[in-house]
PQR file with spaces between the fields and no chain letter, atoms N, CA, C, O and H, PARSE charges and radii, in Angstrom:
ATOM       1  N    UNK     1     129.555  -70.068   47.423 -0.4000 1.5000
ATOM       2  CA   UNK     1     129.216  -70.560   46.096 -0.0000 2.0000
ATOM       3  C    UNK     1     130.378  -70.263   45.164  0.5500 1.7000
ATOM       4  O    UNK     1     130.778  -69.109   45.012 -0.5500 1.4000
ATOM       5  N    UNK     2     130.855  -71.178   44.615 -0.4000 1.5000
ATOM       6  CA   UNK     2     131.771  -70.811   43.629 -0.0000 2.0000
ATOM       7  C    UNK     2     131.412  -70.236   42.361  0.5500 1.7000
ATOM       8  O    UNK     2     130.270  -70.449   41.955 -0.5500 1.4000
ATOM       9  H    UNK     2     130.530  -72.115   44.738  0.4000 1.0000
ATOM      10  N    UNK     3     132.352  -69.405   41.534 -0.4000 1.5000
ATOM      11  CA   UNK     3     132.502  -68.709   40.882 -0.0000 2.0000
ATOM      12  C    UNK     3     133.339  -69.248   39.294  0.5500 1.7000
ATOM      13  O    UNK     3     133.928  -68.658   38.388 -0.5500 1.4000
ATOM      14  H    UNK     3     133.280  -69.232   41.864  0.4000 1.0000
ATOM      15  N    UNK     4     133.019  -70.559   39.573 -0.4000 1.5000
ATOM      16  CA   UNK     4     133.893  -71.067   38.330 -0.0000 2.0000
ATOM      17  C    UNK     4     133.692  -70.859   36.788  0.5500 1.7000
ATOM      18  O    UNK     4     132.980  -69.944   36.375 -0.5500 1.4000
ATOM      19  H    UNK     4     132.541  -71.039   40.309  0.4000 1.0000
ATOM      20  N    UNK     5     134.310  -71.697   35.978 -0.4000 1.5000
ATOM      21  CA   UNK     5     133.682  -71.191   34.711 -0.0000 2.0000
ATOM      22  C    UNK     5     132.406  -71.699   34.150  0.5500 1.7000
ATOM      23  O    UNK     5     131.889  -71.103   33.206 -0.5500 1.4000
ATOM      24  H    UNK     5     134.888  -72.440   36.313  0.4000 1.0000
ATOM      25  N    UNK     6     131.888  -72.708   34.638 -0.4000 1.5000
ATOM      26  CA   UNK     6     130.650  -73.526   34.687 -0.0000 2.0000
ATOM      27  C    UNK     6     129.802  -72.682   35.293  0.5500 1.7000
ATOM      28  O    UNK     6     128.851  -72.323   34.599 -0.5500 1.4000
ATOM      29  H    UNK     6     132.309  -73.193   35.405  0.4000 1.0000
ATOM      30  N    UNK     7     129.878  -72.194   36.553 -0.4000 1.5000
ATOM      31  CA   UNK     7     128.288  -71.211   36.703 -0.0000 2.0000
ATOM      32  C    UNK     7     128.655  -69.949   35.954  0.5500 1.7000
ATOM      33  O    UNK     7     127.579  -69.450   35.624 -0.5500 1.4000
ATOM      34  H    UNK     7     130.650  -72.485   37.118  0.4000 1.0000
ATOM      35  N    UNK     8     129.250  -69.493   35.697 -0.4000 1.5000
ATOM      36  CA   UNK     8     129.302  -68.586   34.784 -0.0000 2.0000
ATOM      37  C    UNK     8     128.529  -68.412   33.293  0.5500 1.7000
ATOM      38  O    UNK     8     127.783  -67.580   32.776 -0.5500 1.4000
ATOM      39  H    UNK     8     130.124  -69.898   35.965  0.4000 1.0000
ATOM      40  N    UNK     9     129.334  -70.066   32.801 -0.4000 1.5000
ATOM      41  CA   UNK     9     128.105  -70.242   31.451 -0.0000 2.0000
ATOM      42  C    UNK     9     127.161  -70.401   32.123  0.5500 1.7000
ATOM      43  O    UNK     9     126.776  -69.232   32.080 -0.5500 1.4000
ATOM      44  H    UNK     9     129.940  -70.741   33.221  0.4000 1.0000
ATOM      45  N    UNK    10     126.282  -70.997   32.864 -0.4000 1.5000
ATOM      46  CA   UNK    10     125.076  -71.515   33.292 -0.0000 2.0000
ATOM      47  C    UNK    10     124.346  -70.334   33.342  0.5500 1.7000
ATOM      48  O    UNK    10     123.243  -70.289   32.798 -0.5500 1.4000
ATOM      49  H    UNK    10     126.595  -71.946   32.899  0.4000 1.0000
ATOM      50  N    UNK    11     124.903  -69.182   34.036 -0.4000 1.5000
ATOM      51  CA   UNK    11     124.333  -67.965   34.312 -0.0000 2.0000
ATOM      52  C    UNK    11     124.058  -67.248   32.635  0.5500 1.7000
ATOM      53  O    UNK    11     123.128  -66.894   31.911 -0.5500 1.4000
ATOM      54  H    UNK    11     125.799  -69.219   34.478  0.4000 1.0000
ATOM      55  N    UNK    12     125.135  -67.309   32.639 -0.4000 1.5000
ATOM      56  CA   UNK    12     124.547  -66.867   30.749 -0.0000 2.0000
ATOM      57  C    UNK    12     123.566  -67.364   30.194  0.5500 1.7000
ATOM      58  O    UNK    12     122.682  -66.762   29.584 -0.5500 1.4000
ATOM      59  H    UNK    12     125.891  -67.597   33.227  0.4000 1.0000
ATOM      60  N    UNK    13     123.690  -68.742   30.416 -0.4000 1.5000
ATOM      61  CA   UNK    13     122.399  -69.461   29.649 -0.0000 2.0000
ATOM      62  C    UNK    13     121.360  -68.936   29.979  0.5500 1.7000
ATOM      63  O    UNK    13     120.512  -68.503   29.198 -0.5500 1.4000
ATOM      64  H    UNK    13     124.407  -69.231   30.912  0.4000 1.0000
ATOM      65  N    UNK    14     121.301  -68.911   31.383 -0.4000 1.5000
ATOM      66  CA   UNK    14     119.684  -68.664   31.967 -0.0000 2.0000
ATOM      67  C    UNK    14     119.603  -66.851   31.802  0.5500 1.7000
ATOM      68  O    UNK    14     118.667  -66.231   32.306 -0.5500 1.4000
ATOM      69  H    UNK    14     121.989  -69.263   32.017  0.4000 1.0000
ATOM      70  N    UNK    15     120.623  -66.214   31.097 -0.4000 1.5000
ATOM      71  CA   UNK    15     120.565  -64.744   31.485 -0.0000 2.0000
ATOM      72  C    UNK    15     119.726  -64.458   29.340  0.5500 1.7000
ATOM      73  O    UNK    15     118.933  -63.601   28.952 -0.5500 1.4000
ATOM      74  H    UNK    15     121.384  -66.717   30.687  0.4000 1.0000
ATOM      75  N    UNK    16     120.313  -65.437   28.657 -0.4000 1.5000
ATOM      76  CA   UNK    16     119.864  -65.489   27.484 -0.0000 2.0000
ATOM      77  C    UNK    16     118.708  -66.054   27.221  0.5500 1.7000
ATOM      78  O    UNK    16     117.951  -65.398   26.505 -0.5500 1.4000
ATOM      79  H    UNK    16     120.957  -66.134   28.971  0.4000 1.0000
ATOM      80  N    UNK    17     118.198  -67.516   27.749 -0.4000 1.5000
ATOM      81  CA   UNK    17     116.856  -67.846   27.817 -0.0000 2.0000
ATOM      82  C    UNK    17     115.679  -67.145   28.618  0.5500 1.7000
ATOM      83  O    UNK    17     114.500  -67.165   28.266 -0.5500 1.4000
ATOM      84  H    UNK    17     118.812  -68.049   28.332  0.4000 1.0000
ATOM      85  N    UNK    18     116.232  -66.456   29.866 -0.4000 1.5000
ATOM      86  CA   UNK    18     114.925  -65.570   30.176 -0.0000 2.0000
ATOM      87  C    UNK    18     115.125  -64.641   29.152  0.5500 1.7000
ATOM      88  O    UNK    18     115.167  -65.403   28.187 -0.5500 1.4000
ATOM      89  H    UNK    18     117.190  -66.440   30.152  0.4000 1.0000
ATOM      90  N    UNK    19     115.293  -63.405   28.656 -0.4000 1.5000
ATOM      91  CA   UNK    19     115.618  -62.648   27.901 -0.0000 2.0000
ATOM      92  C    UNK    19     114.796  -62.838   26.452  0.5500 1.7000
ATOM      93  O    UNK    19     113.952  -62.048   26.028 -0.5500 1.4000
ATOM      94  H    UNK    19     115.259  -62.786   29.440  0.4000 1.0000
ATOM      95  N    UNK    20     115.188  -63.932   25.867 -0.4000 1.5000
ATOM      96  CA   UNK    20     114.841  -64.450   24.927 -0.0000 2.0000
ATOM      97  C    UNK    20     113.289  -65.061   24.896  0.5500 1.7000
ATOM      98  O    UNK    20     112.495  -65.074   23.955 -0.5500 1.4000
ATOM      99  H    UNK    20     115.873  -64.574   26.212  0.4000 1.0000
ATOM     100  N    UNK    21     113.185  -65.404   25.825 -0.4000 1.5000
ATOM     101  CA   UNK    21     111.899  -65.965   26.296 -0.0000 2.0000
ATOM     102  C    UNK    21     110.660  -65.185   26.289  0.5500 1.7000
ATOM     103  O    UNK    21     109.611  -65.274   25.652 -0.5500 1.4000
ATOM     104  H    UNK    21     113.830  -65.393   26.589  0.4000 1.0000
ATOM     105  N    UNK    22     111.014  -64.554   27.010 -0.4000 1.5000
ATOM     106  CA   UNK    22     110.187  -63.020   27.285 -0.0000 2.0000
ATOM     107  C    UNK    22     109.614  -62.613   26.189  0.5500 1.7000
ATOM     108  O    UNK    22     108.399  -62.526   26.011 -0.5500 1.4000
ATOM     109  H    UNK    22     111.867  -64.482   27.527  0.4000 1.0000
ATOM     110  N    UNK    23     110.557  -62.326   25.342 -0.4000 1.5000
ATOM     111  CA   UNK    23     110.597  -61.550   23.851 -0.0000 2.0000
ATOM     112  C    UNK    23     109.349  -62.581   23.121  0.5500 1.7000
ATOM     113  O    UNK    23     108.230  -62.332   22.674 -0.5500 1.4000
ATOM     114  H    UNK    23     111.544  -62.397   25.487  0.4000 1.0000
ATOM     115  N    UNK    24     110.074  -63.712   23.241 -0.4000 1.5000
ATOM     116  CA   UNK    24     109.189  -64.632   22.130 -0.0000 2.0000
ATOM     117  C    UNK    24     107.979  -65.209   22.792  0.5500 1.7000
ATOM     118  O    UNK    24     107.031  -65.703   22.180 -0.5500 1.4000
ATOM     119  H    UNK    24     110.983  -63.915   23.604  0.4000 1.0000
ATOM     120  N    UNK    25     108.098  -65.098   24.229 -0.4000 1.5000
ATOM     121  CA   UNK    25     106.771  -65.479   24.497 -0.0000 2.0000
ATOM     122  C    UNK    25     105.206  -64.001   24.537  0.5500 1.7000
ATOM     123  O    UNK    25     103.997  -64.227   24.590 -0.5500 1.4000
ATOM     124  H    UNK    25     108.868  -64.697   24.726  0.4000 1.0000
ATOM     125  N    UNK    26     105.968  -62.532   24.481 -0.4000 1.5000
ATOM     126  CA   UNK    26     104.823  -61.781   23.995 -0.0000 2.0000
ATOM     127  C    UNK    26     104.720  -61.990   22.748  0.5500 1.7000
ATOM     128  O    UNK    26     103.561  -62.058   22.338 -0.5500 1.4000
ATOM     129  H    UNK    26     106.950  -62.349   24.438  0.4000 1.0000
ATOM     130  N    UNK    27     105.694  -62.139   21.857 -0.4000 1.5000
ATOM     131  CA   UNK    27     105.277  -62.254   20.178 -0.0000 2.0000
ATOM     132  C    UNK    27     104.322  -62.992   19.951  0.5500 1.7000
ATOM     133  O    UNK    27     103.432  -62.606   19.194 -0.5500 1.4000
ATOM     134  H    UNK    27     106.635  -62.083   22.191  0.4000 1.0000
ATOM     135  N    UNK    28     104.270  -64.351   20.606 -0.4000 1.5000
ATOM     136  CA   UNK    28     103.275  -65.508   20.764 -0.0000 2.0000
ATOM     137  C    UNK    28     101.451  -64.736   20.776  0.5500 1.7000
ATOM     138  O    UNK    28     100.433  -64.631   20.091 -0.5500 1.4000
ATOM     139  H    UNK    28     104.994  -64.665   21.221  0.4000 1.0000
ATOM     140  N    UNK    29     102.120  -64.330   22.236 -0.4000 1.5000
ATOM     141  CA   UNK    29     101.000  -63.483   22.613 -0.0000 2.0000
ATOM     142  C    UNK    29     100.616  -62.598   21.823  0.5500 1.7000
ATOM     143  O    UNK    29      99.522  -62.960   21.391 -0.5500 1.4000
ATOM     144  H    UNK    29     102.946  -64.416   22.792  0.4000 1.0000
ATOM     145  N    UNK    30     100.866  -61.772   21.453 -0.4000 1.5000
ATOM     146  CA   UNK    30     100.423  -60.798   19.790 -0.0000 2.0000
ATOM     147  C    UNK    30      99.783  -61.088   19.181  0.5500 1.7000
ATOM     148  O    UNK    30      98.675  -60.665   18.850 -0.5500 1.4000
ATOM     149  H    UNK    30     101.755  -61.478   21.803  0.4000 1.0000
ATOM     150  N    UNK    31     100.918  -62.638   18.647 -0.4000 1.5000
ATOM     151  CA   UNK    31     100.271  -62.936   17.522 -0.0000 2.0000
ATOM     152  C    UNK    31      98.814  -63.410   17.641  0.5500 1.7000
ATOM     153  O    UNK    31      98.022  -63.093   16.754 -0.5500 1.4000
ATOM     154  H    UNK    31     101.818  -62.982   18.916  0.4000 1.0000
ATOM     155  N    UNK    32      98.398  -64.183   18.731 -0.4000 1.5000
ATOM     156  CA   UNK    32      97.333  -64.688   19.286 -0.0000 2.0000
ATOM     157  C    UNK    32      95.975  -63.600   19.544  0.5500 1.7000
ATOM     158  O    UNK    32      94.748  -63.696   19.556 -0.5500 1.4000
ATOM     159  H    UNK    32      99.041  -64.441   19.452  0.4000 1.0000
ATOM     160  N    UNK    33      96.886  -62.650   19.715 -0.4000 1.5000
ATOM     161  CA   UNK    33      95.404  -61.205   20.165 -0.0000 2.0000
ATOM     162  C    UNK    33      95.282  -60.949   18.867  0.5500 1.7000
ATOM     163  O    UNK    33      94.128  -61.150   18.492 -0.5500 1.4000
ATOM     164  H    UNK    33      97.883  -62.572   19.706  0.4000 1.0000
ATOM     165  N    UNK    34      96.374  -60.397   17.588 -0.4000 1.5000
ATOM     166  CA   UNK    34      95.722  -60.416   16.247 -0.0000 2.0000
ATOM     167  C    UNK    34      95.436  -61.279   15.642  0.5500 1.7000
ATOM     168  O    UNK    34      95.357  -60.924   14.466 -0.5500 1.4000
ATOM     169  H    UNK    34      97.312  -60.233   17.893  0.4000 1.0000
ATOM     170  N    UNK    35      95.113  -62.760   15.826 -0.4000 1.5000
ATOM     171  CA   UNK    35      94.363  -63.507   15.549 -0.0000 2.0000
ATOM     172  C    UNK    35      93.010  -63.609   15.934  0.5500 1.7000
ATOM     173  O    UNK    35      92.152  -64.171   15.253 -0.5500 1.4000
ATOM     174  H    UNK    35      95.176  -63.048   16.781  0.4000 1.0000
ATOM     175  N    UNK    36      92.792  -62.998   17.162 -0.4000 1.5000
ATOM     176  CA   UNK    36      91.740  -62.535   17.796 -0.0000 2.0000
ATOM     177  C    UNK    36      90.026  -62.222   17.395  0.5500 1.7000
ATOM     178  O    UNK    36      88.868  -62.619   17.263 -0.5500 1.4000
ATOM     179  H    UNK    36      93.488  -62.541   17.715  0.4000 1.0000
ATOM     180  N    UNK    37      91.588  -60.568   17.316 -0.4000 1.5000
ATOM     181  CA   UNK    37      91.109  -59.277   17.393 -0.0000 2.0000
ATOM     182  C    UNK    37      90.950  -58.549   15.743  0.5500 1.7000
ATOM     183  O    UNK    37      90.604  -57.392   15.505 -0.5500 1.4000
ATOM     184  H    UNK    37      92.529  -60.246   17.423  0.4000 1.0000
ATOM     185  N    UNK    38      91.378  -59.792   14.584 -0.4000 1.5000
ATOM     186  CA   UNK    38      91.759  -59.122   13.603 -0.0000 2.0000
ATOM     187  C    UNK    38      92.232  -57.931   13.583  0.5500 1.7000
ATOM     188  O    UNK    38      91.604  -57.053   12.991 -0.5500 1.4000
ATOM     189  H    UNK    38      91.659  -60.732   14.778  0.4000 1.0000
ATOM     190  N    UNK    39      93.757  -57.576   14.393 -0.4000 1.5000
ATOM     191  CA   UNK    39      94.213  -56.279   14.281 -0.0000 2.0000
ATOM     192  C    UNK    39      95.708  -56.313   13.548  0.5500 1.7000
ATOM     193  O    UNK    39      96.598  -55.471   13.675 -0.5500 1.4000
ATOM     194  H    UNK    39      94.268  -58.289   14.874  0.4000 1.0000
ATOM     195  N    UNK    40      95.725  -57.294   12.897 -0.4000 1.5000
ATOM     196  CA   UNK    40      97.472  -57.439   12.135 -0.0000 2.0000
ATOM     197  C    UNK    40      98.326  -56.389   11.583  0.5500 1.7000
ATOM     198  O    UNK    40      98.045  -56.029   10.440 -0.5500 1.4000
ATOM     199  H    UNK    40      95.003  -57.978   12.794  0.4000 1.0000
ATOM     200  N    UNK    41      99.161  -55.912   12.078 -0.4000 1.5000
ATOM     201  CA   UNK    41     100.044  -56.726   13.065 -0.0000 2.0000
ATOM     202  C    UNK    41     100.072  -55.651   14.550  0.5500 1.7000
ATOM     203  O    UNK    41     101.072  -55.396   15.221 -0.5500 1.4000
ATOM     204  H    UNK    41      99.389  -56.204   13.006  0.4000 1.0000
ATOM     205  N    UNK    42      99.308  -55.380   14.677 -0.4000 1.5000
ATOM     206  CA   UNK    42      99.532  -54.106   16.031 -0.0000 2.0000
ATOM     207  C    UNK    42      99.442  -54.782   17.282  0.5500 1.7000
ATOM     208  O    UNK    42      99.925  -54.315   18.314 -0.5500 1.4000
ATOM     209  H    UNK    42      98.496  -55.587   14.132  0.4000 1.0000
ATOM     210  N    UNK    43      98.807  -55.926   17.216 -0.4000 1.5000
ATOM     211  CA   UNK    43      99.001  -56.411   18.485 -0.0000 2.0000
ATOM     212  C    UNK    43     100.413  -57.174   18.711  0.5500 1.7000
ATOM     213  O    UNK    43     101.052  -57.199   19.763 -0.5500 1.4000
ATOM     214  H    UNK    43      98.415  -56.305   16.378  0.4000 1.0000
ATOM     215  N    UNK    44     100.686  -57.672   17.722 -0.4000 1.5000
ATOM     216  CA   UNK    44     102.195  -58.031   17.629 -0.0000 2.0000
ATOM     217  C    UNK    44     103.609  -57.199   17.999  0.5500 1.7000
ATOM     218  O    UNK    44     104.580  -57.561   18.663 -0.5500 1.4000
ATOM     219  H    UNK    44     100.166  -57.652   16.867  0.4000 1.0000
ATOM     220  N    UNK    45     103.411  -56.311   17.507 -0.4000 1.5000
ATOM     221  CA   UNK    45     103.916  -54.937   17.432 -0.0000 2.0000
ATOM     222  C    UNK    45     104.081  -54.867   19.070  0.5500 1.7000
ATOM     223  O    UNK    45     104.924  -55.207   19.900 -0.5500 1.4000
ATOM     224  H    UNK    45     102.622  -56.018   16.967  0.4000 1.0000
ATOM     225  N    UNK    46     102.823  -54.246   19.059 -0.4000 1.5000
ATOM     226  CA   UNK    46     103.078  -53.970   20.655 -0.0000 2.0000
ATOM     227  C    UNK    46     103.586  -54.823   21.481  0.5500 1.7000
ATOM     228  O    UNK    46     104.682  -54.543   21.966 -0.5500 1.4000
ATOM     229  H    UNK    46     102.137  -53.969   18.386  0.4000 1.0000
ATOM     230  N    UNK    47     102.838  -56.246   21.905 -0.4000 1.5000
ATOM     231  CA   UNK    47     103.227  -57.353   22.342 -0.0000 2.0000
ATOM     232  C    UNK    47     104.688  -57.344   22.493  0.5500 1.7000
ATOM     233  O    UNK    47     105.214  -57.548   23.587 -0.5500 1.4000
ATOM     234  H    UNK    47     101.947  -56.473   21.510  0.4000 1.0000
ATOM     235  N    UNK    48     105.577  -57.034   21.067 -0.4000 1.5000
ATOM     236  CA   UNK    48     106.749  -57.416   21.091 -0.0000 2.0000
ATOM     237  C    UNK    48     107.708  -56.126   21.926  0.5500 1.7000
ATOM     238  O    UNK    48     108.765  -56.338   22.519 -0.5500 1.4000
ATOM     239  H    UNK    48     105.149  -56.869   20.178  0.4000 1.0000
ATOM     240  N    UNK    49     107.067  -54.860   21.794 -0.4000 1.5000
ATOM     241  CA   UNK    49     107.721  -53.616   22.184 -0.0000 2.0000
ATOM     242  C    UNK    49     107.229  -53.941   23.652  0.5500 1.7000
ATOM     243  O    UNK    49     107.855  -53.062   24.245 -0.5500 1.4000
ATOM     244  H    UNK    49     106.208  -54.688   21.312  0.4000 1.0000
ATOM     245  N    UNK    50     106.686  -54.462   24.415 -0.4000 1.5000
ATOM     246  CA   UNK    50     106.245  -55.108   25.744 -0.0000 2.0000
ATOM     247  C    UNK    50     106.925  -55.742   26.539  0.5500 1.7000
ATOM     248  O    UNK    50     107.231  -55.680   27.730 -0.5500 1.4000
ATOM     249  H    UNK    50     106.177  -55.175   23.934  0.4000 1.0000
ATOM     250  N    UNK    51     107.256  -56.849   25.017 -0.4000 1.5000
ATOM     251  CA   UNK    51     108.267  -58.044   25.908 -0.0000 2.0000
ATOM     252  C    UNK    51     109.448  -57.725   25.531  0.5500 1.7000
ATOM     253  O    UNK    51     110.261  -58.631   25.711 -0.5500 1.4000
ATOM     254  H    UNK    51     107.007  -56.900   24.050  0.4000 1.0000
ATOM     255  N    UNK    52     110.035  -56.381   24.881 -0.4000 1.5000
ATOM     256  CA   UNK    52     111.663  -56.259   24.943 -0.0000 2.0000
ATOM     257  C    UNK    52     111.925  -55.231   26.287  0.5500 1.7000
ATOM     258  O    UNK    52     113.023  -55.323   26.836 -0.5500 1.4000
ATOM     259  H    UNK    52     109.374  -55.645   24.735  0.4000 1.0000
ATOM     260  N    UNK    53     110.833  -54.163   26.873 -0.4000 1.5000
ATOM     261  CA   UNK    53     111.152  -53.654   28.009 -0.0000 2.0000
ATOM     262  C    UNK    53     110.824  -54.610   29.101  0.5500 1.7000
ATOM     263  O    UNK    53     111.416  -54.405   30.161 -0.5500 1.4000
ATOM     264  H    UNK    53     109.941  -54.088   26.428  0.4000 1.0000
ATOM     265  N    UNK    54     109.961  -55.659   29.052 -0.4000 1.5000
ATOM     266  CA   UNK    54     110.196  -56.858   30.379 -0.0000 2.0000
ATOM     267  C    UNK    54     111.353  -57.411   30.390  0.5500 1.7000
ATOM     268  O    UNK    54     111.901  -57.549   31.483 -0.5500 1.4000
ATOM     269  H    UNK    54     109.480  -55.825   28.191  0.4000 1.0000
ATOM     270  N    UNK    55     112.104  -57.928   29.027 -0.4000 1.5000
ATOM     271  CA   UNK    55     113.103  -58.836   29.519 -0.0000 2.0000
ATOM     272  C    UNK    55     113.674  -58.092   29.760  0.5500 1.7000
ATOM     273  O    UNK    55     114.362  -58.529   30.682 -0.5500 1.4000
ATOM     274  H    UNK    55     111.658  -57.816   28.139  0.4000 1.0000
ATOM     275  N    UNK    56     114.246  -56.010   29.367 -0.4000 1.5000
ATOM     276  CA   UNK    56     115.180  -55.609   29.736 -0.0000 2.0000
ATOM     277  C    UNK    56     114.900  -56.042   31.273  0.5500 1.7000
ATOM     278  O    UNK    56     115.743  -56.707   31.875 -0.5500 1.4000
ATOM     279  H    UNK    56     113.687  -55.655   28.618  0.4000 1.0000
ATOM     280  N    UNK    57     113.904  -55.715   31.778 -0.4000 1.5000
ATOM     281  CA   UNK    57     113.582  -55.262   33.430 -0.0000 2.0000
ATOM     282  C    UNK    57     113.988  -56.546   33.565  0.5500 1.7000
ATOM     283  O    UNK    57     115.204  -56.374   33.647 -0.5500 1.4000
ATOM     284  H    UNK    57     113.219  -55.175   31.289  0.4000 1.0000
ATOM     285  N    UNK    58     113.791  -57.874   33.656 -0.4000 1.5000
ATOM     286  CA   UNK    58     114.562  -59.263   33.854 -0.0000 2.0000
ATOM     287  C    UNK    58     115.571  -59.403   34.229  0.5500 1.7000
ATOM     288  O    UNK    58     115.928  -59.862   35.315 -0.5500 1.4000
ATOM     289  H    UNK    58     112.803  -58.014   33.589  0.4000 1.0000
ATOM     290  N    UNK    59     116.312  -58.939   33.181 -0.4000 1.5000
ATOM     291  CA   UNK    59     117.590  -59.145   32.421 -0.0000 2.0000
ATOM     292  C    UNK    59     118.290  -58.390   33.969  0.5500 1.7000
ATOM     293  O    UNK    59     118.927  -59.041   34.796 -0.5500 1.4000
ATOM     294  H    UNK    59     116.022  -58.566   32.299  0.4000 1.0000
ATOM     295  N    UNK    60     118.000  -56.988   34.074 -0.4000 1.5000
ATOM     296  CA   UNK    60     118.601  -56.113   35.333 -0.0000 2.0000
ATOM     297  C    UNK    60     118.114  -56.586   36.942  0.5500 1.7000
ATOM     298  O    UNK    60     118.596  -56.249   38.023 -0.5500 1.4000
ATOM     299  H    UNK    60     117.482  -56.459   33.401  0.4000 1.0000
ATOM     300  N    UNK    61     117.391  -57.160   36.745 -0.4000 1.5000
ATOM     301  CA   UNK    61     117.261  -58.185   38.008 -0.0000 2.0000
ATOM     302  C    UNK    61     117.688  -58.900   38.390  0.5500 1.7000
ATOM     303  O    UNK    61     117.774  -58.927   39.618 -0.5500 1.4000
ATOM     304  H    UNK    61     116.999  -57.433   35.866  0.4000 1.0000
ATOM     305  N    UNK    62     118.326  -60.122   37.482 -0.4000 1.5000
ATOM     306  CA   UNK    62     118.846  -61.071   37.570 -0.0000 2.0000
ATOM     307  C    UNK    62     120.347  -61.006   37.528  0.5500 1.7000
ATOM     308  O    UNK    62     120.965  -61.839   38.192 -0.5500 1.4000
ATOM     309  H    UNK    62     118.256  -60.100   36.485  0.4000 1.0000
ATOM     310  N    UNK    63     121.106  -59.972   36.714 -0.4000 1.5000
ATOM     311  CA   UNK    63     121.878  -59.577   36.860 -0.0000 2.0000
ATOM     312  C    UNK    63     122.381  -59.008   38.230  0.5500 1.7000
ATOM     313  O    UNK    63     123.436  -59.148   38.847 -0.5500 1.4000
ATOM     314  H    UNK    63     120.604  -59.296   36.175  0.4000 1.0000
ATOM     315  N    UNK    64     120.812  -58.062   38.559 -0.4000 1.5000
ATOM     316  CA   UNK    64     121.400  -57.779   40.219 -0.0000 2.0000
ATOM     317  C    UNK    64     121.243  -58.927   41.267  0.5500 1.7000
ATOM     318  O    UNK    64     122.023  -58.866   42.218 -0.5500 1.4000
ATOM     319  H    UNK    64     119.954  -57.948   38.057  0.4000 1.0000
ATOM     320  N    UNK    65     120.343  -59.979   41.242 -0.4000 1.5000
ATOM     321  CA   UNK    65     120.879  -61.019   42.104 -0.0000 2.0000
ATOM     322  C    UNK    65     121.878  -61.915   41.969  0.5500 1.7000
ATOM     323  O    UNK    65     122.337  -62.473   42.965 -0.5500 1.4000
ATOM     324  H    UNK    65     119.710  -60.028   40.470  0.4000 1.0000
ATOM     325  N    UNK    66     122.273  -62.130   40.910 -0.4000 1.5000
ATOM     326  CA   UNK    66     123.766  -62.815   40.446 -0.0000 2.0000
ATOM     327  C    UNK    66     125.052  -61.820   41.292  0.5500 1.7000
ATOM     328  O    UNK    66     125.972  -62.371   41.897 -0.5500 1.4000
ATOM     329  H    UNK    66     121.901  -61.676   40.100  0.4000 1.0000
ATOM     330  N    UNK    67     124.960  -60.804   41.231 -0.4000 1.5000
ATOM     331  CA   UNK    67     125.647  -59.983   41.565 -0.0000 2.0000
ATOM     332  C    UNK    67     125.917  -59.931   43.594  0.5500 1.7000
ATOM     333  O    UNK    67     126.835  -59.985   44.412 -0.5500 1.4000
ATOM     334  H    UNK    67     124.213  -60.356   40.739  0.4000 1.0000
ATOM     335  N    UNK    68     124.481  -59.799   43.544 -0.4000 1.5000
ATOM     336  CA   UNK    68     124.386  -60.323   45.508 -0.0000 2.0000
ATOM     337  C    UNK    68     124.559  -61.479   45.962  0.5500 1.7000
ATOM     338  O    UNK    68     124.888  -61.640   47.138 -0.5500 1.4000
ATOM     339  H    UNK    68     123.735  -59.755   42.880  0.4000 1.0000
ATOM     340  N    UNK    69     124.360  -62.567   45.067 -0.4000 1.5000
ATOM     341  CA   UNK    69     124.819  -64.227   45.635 -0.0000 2.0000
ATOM     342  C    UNK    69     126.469  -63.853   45.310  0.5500 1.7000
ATOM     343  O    UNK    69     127.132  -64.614   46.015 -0.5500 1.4000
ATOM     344  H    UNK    69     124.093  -62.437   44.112  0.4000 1.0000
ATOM     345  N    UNK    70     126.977  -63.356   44.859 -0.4000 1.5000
ATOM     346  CA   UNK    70     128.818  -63.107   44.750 -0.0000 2.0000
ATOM     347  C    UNK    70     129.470  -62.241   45.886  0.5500 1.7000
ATOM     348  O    UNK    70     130.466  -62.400   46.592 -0.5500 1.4000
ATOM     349  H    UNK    70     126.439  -62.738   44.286  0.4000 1.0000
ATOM     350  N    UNK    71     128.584  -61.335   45.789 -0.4000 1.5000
ATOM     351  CA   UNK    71     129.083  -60.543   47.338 -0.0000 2.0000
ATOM     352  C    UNK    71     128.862  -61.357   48.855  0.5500 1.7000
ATOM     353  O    UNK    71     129.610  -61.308   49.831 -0.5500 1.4000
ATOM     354  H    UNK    71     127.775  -61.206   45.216  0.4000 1.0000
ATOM     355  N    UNK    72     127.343  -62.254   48.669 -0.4000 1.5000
ATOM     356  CA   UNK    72     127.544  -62.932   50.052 -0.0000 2.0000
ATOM     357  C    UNK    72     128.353  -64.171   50.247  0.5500 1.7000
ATOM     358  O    UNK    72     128.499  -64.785   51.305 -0.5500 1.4000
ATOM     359  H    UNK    72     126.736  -62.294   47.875  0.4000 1.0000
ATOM     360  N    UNK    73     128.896  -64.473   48.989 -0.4000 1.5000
ATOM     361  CA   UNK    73     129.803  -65.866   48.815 -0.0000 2.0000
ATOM     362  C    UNK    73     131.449  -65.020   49.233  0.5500 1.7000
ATOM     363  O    UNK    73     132.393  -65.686   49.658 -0.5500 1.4000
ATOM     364  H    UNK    73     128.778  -63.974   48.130  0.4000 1.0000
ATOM     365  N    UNK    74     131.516  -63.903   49.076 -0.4000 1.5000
ATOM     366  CA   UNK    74     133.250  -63.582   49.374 -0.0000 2.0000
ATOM     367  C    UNK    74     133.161  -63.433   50.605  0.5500 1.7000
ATOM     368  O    UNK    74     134.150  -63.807   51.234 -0.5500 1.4000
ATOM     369  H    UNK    74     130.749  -63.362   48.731  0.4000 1.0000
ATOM     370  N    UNK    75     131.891  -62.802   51.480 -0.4000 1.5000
ATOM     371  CA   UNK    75     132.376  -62.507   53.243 -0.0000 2.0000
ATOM     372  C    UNK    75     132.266  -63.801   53.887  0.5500 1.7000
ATOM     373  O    UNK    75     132.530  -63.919   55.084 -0.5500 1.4000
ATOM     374  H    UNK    75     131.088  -62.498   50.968  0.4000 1.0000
């Protein structure tokens, strides 16, 4: 697999939209349980402190398989 400058951005993209995603798709979610739950803003809150340690965990995943499709592309 090549290593050019095109999968490179591509990889960014998708390394910023999951990331980003994550984040804004618990906020969603929050916001939706304190709409609920009338608990404003704690479910948000949390929700969001939720989805910034998922995308970290994402974020280091994907990073580590980006990382193993490069090592099995050099042998």
């Amino acid at each position: 697999m090549p290593t050019g400058s095109l999968v490179r951005f591509a990889r960014g993209g998708a390394l910023a939209f999951e990331f980003t995603g994550t984040i804004a798709g618990s906020a969603v979610l929050g916001w939706l349980i304190d709409g609920y739950l009338e608990t404003d803003p704690y479910g948000m809150i949390g929700c969001i402190l939720i989805g910034v340690c998922g995308g970290f965990v994402r974020l280091i995943q994907m990073l580590r398989r980006f990382d193993r499709v490069d090592r099995d592309a050099e042998r």
